[in-house]
N, C-alpha and C positions, 0 to 999 in steps of 0.2 A: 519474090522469093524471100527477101530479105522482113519485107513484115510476117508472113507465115511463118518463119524458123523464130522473129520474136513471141511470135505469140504462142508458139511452143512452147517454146523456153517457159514463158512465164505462166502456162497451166503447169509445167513439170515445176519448178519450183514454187509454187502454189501449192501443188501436193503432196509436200517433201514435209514432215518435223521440221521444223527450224533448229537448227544443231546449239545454238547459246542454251544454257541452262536453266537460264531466267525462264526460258519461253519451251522447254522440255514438253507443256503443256499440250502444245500446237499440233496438231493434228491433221490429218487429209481430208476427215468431214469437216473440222472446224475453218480449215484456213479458206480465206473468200477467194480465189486467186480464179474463178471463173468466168472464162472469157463467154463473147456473145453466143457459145452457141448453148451456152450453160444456163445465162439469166436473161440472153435479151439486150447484154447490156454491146457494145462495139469493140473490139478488143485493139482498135487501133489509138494513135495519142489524138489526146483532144477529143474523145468521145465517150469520157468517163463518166458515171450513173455516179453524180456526188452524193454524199449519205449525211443524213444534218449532225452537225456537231450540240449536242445538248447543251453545252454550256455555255452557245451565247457567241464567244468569241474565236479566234485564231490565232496561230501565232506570226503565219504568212501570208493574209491578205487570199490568201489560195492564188499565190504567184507561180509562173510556170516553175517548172524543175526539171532537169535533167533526164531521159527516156532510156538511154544505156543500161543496158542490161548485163549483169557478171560474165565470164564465163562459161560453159555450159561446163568444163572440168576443173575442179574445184583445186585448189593449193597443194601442193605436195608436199609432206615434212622432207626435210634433208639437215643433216647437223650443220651445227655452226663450226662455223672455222679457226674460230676463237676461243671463245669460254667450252666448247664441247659440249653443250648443251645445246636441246633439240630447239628448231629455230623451225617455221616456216618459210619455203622462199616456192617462188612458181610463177605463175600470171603475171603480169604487172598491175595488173589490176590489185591484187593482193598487197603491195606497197603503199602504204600511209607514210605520212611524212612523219618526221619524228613531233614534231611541236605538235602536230593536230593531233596525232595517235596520245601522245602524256595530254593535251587537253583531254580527251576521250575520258581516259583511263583514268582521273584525276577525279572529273565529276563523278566516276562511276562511285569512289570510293566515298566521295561527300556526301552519294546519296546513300548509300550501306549506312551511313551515319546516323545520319538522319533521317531518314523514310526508309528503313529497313524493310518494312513490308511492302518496297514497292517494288523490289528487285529489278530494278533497271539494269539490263546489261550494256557496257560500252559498243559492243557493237551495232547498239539498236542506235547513238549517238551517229557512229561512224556512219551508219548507212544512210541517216540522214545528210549528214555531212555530204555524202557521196551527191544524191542527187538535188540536193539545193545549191552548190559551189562547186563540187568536185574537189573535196577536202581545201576550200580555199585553192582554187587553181592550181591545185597542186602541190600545195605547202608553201604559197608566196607572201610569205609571214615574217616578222623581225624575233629575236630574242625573246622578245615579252610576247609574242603569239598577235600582235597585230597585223592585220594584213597590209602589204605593202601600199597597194593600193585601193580605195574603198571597191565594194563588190557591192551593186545595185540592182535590185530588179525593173521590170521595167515601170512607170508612171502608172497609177492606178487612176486611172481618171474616166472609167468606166469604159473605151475604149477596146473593147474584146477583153475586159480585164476586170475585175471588181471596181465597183468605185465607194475611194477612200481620200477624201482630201483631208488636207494636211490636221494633223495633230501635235506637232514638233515644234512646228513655225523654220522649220527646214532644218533644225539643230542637228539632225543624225543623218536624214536622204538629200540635204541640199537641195530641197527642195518646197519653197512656200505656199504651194499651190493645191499639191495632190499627196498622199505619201511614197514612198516605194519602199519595198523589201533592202533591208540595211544586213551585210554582212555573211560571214561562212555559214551561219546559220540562218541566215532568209527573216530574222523578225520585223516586220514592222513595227513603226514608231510607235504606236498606238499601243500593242500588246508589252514593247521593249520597257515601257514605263514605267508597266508594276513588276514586268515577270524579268526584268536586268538583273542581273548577279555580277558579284567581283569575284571571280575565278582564280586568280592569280594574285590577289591581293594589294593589290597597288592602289584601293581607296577609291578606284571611279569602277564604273558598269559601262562597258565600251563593248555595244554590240560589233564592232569590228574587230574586237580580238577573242580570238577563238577559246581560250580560256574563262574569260565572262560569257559569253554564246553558249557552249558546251553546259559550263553549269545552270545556264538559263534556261536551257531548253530540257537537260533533264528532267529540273523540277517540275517546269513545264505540262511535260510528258507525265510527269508523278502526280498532279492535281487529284484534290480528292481523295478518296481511298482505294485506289488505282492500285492493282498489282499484275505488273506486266510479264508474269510467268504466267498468267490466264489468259487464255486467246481472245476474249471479247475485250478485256481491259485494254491490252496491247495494241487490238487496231480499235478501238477509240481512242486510244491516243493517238495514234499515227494519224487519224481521220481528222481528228482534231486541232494537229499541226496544219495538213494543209487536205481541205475535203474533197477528194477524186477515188477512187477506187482502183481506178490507174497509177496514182502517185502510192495507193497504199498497198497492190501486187508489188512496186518496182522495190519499195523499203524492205518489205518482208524478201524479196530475192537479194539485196543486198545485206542484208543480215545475217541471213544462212550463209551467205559466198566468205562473208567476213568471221562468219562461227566456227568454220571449219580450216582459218588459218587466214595469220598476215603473218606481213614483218613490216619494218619499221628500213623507210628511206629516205636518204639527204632534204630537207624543205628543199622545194621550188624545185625536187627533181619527181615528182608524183603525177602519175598518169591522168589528165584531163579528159572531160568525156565531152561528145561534140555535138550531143543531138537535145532538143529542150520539145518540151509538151504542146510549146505554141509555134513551129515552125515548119509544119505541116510533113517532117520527116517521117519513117517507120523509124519504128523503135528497133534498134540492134544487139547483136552481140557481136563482140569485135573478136576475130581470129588472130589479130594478133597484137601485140601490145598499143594501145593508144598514144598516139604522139599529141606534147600540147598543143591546144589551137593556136593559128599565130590571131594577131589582132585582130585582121579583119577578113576571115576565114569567115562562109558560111555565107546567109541572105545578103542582097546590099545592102550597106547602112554599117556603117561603126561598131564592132562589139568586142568585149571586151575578150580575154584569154578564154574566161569560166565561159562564153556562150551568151552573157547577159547581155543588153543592150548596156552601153557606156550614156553616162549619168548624160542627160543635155546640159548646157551652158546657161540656158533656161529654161521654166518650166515649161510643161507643153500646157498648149491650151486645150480646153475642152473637143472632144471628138475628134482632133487633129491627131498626127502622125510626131512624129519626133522632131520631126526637120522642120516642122510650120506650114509644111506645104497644103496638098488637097487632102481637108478629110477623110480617112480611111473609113471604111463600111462598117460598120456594126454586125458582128455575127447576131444571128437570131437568139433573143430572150436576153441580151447583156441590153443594162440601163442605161438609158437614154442622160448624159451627165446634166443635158442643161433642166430635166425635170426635177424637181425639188425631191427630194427623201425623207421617208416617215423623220429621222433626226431633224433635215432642215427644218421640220416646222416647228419643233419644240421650241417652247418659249419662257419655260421652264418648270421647276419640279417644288413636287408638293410632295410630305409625310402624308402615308397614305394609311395612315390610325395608327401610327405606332405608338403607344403610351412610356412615356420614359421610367414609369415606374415600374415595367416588365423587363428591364435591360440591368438587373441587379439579379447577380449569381452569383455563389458562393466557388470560391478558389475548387477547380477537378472538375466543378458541375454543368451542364449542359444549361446555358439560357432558355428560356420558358416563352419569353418574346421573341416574336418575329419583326422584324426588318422591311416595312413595305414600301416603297416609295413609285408616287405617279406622277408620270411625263403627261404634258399639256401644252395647248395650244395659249396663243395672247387672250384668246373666248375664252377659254378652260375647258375646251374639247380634248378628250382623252387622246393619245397618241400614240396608236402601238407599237410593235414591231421597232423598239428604239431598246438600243442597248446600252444598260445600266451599269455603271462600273461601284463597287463597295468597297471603298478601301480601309482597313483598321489604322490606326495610328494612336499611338500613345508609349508609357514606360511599361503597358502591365503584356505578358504574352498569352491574350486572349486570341483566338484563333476561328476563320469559319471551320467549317465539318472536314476534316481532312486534312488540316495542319495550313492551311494558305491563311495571309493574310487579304488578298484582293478574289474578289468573285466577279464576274459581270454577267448579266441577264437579261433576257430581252423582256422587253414588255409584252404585257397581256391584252386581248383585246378591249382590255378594262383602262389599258396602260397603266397597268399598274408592276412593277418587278420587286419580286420579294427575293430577299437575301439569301442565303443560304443561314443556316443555324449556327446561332455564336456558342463557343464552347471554351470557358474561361480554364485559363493555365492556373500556373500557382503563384501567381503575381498579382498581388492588390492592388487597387488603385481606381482610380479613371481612366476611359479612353475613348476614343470617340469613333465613330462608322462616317464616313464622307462619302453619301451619293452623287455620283457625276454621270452627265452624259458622251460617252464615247466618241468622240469627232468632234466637240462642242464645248467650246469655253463658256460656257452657263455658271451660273452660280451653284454652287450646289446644296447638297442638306446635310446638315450634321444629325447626326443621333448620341448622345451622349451616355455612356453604360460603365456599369461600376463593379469589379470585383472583390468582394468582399471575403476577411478569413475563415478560416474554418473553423466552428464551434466546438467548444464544450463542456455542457452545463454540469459535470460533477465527474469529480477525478475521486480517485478511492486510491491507499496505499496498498502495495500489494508482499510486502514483506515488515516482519514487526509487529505488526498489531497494535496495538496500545503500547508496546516497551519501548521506551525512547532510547534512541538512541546515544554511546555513553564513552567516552573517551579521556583520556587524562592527558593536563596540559603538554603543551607542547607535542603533541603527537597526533594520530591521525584515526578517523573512524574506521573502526572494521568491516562494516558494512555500510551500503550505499543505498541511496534513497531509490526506490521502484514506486510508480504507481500508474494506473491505468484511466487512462480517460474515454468518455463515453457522451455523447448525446440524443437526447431522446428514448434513451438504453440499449444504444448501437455504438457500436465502435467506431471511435473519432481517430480517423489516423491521419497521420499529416497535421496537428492540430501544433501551432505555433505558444510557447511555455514561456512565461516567467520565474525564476526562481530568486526569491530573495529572501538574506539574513535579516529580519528587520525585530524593531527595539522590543514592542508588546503585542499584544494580544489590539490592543486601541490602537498601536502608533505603529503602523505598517512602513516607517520608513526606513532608512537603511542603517544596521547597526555598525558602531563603530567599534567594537572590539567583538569578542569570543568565534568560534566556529566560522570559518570561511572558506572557498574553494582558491586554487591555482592556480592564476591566467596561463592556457596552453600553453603561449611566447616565451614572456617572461618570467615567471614563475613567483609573481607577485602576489599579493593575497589581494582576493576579488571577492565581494559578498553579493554582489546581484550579477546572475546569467540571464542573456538574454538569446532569442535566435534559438532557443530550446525545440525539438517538434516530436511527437510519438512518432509510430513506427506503423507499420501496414494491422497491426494488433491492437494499437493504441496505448502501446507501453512505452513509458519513456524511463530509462534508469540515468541520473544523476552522477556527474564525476563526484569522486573524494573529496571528502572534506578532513580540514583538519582543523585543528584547535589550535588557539594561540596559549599565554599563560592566565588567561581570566579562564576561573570556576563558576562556576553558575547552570540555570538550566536557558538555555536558550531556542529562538523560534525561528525555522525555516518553514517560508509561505511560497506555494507556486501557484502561478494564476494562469489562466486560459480564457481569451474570447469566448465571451458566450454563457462568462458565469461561473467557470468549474474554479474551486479553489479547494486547497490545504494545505493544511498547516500541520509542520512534524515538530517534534520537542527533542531536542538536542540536550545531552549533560555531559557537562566538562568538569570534573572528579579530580583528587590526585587518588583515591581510592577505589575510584570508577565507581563511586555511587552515588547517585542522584542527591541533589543540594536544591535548596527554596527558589522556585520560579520567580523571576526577576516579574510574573506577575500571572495570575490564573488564566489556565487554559489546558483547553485538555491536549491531550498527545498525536490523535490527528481528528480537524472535523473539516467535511467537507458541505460544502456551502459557500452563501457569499459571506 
């Protein structure tokens, strides 16, 4: 009775809109929430039709998770008792802890920030949260949002489970052997390394505090150019988190359950949920509010409050059970751990043509080169199916396609993994790409790439004409210098300016007396600006200038990468009329 009424549940929210806004998108043809008698697929746990993630990696190993199901009656508004304002309360289900609900809520806003177009709604975090931890056990967190105690999944060591040994050398799962799912958020060590965030600001990426986790997994979720008010983007993300089609019915009904109302309750007082993906239970909904699990509630064996297995003392061995004892069975199609994987053979990586003269772009522009790099055996037999990690590093904020700085990829049957597309920011410099193999301390490849400024071979002034400019000592110009830049006879915008007073027409260096500008600060007299840049038009207009008590005609020269230069003629009067040029030139020419 009790798996038929889950499986209910989960076609009826399956077919529901998703009520967050983000995801207003969702639909009843769109939403996957179709049990076996729809695709085929088994609508019990542990018999989900996993769907491949395209990009290669994960963020949980596809560790079990939670089976609990919301409510079938959704939150009730009722006022607050306090402030008067309208408050959710209902379910218990409905109750987030307060530390995990402000982690939620917190990334939600960093990602509005910054990846506005991905519109990640907090409740899509929370619902994650929900079936990977159970909000952290309920909100068993300190101050700083770390969890009291570590939250581990079980040993990947292929054993009914992925196999993933260790990537950490035990630094996060305490563990040197295999890795296991670290924290409220379930990441593995291996993903935690690039996709870690400092959520709370305290200097470290601690996938055990729900603040770094939370912002981790957003962005996470945001890869790419992902916008998760779109039904197919939203469950490739989710799919991508952890790949079952079970785990990604259970998120989208925790999402809606949370769309349409929480509230916020004491840490460590938040309802725990009791049933996991690999413990051969039916998936529930509970009628009446969930109590937390005590320790060692549920299968034999040690587990923890969340339902997890509690960390061993030491690592398991291959094909073993947790305790050391007899070998447990291998369900069918999970890998046999002591046979070697396409990774073990790798013996290491070769550029796979990429010419370092194709990894030069101009600051906004799109790289023209591609990123290839091939896994190989100690022969030089290609290696596929091995996953490529690309990491950027340096001072410039060159980015691949979608604003990340790490991609990983599996190999080709060529074993070959090409990058995703570099797309240089507005930061010049060098910076380097580092291919590595995921699970494997190999050496890896550098690609080194350069972003270069932005040109402009000829600037024109665009007020004045030929009349120079004309002011009497001690006073200041009435007009200000404008002039537009261009290259290739396209408009240069964002194009990086020099402007300076300088002595002649021959001697471009810096003049020591007549016509100067006003350091913003201090209000000094300043003759060369630097840090100048046009405008989306390619116009740049010039602060005021003023005059000191030298007469004369004098020259302001502005330069630009790429060639563009002019030169204005300044005259400092006591009668505001033009006086002998301290040496021939005309009033403005553009060129070098």
């Amino acid at each position: 009775m009790a798996a038929h009424f889950g499986r209910r549940l989960r076609k009826g929210a399956a077919t529901t809109a998703v009520a967050a806004a983000a995801v207003a998108a969702l639909s009843a043809s769109q939403a996957p929430g179709a049990t076996g008698d729809d695709h085929g697929r088994q609508a019990t746990a542990g018999a989900s039709a996993p769907v491949p993630d395209p990009t290669g990696d994960d963020a949980t190993g596809n560790s079990p998770y939670y089976t609990d199901l919301p409510p079938l009656n959704s939150p009730n508004p009722s006022p607050s008792p306090s402030a008067g304002t309208p408050v959710v309360q209902g379910a218990a289900e409905a109750g987030i802890p307060a530390t995990v609900l402000d982690a939620y809520k917190k990334a939600e806003a960093e990602l509005r920030a910054s990846k506005p177009g991905c519109n990640l709604p907090w409740q899509l975090l929370a619902a994650i949260g929900k079936v990977e931890s159970g909000q952290a056990r309920g909100g068993e967190v300190d101050a700083s949002g770390t969890t009291l105690r570590p939250i581990l999944g079980p040993v990947l060591d292929g054993n009914g489970f992925a196999l993933i040994k260790d990537t950490d050398h035990g630094a996060y799962d305490g563990n040197a052997q295999y890795d296991q799912a670290v924290g409220p958020m379930q990441f593995i060590p291996s993903t935690w390394a690039w996709a870690g965030r400092d959520g709370n600001g305290d200097g470290k990426k601690d996938p055990n505090n729900i603040y770094d986790a939370a912002l981790a997994a957003g962005h996470y979720l945001c890869r790419g150019d992902r916008d998760l008010s779109q039904a197919a983007d939203l469950h490739g993300a989710i799919l991508g988190y952890n790949n079952s089609q079970d785990y990604l019915n259970t998120v989208l009904s925790w999402m809606e359950y949370y769309s349409k109302g929480t509230y916020s309750v004491p840490d460590g007082t938040g309802a725990a949920p009791g049933h996991r993906s690999d413990d051969g239970t039916p998936r529930t909904t509970p009628s009446t509010p969930a109590e937390p699990a005590n320790p060692h509630q549920g299968k034999p064996g040690s587990k923890d409050q969340g339902g997890r297995p509690s960390p061993s003392p030491t690592p398991s061995k291959p094909g073993g059970g947790q305790d050391g004892g007899d070998p447990a069975p291998r369900p069918p199609g999970t890998p046999d751990p002591t046979t070697p994987t396409p990774t073990d053979t790798v013996d290491h990586l070769e550029n796979a043509g990429t010419a370092t003269a194709e990894l030069t772009a101009t600051a906004g522009d799109a790289f023209t080169g591609t990123i290839s790099t091939r896994a190989e055996t100690k022969a030089g037999a290609a290696v596929a199916k091995v996953r490529i990690r690309f990491t950027i590093s340096g001072d410039t904020d060159a980015t691949f396609t979608g604003g990340e700085d790490v991609a990983t990829v599996a190999t080709d049957s060529k074993g070959v993994a090409k990058a995703p597309a570099l797309q240089a920011g507005e930061k010049t410099g060098d910076f380097k790409v580092t291919a590595t193999v995921v699970g494997r301390s190999l050496k890896g490849v550098d690609y080194q790439a350069t972003v270069t400024e932005r040109p402009a071979d000829t600037l024109t002034a665009t007020t004045n004409g030929d009349t120079p400019l004309t002011c009497t000592p001690g006073g200041e110009f009435a007009d200000q210098v404008q002039l537009k830049a261009t290259y290739k006879g396209a408009v240069a915008d964002k194009v990086a300016a020099t402007a300076t007073l300088i002595k002649s027409a021959t001697d471009a260096t810096e003049n020591d007396k007549g016509p100067y500008f006003k350091d913003a600060t201090t209000g000094k007299a300043v003759r060369t600006l630097t840090g100048l840049k046009t405008d989306a038009k390619g116009l740049l207009t010039l602060p005021k200038l003023y005059a000191d008590d030298t007469t004369g005609t004098f020259l302001l020269r502005v330069t630009t990468p790429g060639g563009g230069t002019l030169t204005v003629r300044l005259t400092v009067a006591a009668d505001g009329t033009a006086t002998a040029s301290p040496s021939p030139s005309p009033s403005v020419s553009a060129g070098s």
